[in-house]
C-alpha positions in Angstrom: 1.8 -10.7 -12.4 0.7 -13.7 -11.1 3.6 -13.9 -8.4 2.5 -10.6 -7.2 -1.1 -11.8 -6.7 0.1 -14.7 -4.8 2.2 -12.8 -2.8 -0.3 -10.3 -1.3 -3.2 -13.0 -1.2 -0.3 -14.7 1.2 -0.1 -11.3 3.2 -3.8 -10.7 3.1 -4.5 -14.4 4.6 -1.3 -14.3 7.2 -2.4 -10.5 8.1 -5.9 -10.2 7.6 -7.5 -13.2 9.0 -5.9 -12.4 12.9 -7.9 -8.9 12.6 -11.1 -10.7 11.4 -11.2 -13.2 14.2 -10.3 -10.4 16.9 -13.2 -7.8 15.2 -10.3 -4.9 15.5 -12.8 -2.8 12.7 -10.2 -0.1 12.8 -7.1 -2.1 12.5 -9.1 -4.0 9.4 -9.5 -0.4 7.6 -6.1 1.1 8.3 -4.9 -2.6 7.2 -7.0 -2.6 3.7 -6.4 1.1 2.4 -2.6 0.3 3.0 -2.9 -2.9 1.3 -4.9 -1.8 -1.9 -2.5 1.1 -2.0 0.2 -1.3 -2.4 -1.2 -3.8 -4.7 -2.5 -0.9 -7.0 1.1 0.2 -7.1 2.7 -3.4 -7.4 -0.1 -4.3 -10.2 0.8 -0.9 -12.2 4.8 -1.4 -11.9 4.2 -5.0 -13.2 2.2 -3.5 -15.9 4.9 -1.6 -17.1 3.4 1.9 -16.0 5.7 4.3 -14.8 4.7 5.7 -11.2 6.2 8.4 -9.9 8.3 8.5 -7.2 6.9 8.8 -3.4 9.9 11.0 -2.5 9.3 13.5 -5.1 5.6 14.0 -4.0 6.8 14.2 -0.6 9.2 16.4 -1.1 7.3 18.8 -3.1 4.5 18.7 0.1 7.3 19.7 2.4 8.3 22.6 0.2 4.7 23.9 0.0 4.9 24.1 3.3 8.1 25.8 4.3 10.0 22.7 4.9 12.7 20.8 3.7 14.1 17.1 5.2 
């Protein structure tokens, strides 16, 4: 747990600090929804939790629409 925490407070400050200093607001958003996405996923898999895969909610999208990749 604690080399994931380290890992994305390393992202966060190599990342995250260039949007600061440049007051990109949007950039900063898009960069922190992505980010807490990932490090709610990375935090539950470390936990043991079992998430479900990405694919298969992608794929069942697609088929509600009519589509298939």
């Amino acid at each position: 747990m604690a080399l994931v925490l380290i890992s994305f407070t390393l992202i966060a400050l190599i990342d995250l600090v260039p949007l600061i200093r440049k007051h990109l607001g949007h950039d900063i958003i898009a960069f922190l929804l992505l980010f807490i996405l990932g490090l709610t996923i990375a935090i539950l898999e470390v936990s043991g939790v079992e998430v479900p895969s990405i694919m298969l909610l992608l794929g069942d999208v697609l088929k509600s629409l009519g589509m298939s990749y």
